[in-house]
C-alpha positions as CSV (number, residue, x, y, z in Angstrom):
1,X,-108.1,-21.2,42.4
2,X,-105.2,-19.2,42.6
3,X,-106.3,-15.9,42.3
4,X,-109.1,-13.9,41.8
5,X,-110.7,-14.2,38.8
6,X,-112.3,-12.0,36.5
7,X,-115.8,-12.4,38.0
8,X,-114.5,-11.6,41.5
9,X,-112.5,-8.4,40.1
10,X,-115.7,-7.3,38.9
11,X,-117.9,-7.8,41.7
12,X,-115.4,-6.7,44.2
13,X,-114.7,-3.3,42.0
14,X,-118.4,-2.6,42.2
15,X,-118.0,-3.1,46.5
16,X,-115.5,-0.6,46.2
17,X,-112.5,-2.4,46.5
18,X,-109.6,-2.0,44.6
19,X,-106.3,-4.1,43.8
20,X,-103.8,-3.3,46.7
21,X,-99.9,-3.9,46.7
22,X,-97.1,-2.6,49.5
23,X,-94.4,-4.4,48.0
24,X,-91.8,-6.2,50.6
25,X,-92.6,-8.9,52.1
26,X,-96.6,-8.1,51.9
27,X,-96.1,-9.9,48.4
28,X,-96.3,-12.9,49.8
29,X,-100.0,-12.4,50.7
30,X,-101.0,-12.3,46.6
31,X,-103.5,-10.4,45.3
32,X,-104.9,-7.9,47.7
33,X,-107.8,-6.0,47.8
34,X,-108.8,-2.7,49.7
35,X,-111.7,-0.5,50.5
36,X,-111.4,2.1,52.7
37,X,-114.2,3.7,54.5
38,X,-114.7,6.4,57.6
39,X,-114.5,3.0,59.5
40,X,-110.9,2.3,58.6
41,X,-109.6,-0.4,55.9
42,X,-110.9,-3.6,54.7
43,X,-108.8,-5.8,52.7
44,X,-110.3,-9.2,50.9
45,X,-108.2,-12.1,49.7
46,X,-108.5,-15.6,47.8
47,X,-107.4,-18.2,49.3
48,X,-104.9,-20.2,46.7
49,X,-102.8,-23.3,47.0
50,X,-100.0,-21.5,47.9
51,X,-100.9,-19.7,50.9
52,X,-102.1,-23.5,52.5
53,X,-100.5,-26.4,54.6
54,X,-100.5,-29.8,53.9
55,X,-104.2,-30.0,55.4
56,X,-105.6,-28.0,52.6
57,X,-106.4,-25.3,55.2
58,X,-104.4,-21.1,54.8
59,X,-101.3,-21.6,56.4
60,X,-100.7,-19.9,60.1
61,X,-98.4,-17.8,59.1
62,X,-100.6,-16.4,56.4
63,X,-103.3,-16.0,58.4
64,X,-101.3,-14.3,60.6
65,X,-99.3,-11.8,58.3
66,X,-102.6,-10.9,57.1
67,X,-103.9,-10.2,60.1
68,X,-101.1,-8.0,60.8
69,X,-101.4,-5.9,57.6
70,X,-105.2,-5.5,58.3
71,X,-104.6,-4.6,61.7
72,X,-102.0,-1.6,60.8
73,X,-104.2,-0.2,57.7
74,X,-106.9,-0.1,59.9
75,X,-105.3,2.3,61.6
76,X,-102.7,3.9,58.9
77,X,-105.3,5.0,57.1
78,X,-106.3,7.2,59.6
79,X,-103.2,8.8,59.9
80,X,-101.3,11.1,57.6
81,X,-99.4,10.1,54.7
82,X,-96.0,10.3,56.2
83,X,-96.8,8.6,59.3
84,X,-94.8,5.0,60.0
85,X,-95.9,2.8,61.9
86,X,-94.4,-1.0,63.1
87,X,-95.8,-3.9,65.1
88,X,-95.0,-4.0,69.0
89,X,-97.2,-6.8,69.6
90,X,-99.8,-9.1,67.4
91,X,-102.0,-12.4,69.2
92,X,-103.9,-13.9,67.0
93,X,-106.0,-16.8,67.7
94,X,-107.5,-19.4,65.0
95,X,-111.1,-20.4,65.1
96,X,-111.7,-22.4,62.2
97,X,-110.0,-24.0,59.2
98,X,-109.8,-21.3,55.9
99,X,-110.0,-23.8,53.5
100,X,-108.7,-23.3,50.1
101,X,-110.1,-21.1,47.9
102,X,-112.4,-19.0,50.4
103,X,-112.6,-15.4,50.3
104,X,-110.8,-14.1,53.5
105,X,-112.2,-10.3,54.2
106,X,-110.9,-8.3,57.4
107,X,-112.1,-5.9,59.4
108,X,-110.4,-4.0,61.6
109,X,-111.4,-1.3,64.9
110,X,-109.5,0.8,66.9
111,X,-109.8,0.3,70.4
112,X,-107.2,3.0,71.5
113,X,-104.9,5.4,69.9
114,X,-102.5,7.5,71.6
115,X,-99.8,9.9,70.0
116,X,-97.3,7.1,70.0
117,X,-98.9,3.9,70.7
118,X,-102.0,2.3,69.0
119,X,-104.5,-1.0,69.9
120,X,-106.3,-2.4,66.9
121,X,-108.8,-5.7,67.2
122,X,-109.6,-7.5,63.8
123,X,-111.2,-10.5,62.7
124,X,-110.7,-12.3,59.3
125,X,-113.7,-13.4,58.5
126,X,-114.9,-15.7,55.4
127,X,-118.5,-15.7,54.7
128,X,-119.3,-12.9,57.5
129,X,-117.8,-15.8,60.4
130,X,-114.7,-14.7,61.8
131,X,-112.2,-17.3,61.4
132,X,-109.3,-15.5,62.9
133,X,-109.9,-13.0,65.7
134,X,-106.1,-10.8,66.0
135,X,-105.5,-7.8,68.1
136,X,-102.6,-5.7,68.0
137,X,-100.3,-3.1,69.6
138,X,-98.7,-0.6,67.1
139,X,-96.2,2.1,67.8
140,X,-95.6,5.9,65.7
141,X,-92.0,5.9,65.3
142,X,-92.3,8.4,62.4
């Protein structure tokens, strides 16, 4: 499985989610989905064989760049459209392995946000179980 198929397009449409693309270096994370609520920004993700190690398991650094894009559009949607914001500080910490071809969905709370500085806690969760808890420091600079 490499990327959603058309089942999952469907079903994830009717949850309100809708393809999602930055560009950059975001592209690397495939095909993104998004919902946003009053409670921030979800984003949902298959698992493919591109995104794992040699284990069969999502690769670290996937894990983690996700985590960092969930963190800050948990936040940036709260914000107003010109707003920029960049990572100051990300920890992330693995629980399980995300094997291939589960569905990776985050979630993403604010715990504090100042004019200039923000702290956002996530988890990446497959199945409802977090699998990767993340927390973040993000500052305004525009």
């Amino acid at each position: 499985m490499n990327a959603p198929d058309a089942d999952d397009r469907h079903r994830w449409y009717g949850e309100g989610f809708e393809e999602w693309s930055r560009g950059g270096f975001t592209a690397c994370l495939g095909s993104v989905f998004r919902r946003v609520s009053e409670n921030g920004a979800a984003l949902r993700v298959r698992v493919s064989v591109g995104h794992c190690n040699a284990h069969g398991c999502a690769h670290g650094g996937f894990l983690a760049t996700l985590a960092d894009v969930a963190l800050a559009q948990g936040i940036a949607c709260r914000l107003s459209r010109d707003a920029r914001i960049v990572t100051v500080n990300l920890d992330v910490t693995y629980l399980r392995c995300v094997s291939m071809g589960s569905v990776v969905e985050t979630r993403a709370e604010c715990l504090h946000a100042g004019t200039r500085v923000m702290t956002v806690r996530g988890e990446l969760c497959v199945g409802g179980e977090p699998h990767v808890i993340a927390r973040g420091l993000f500052a305004r600079i525009a």
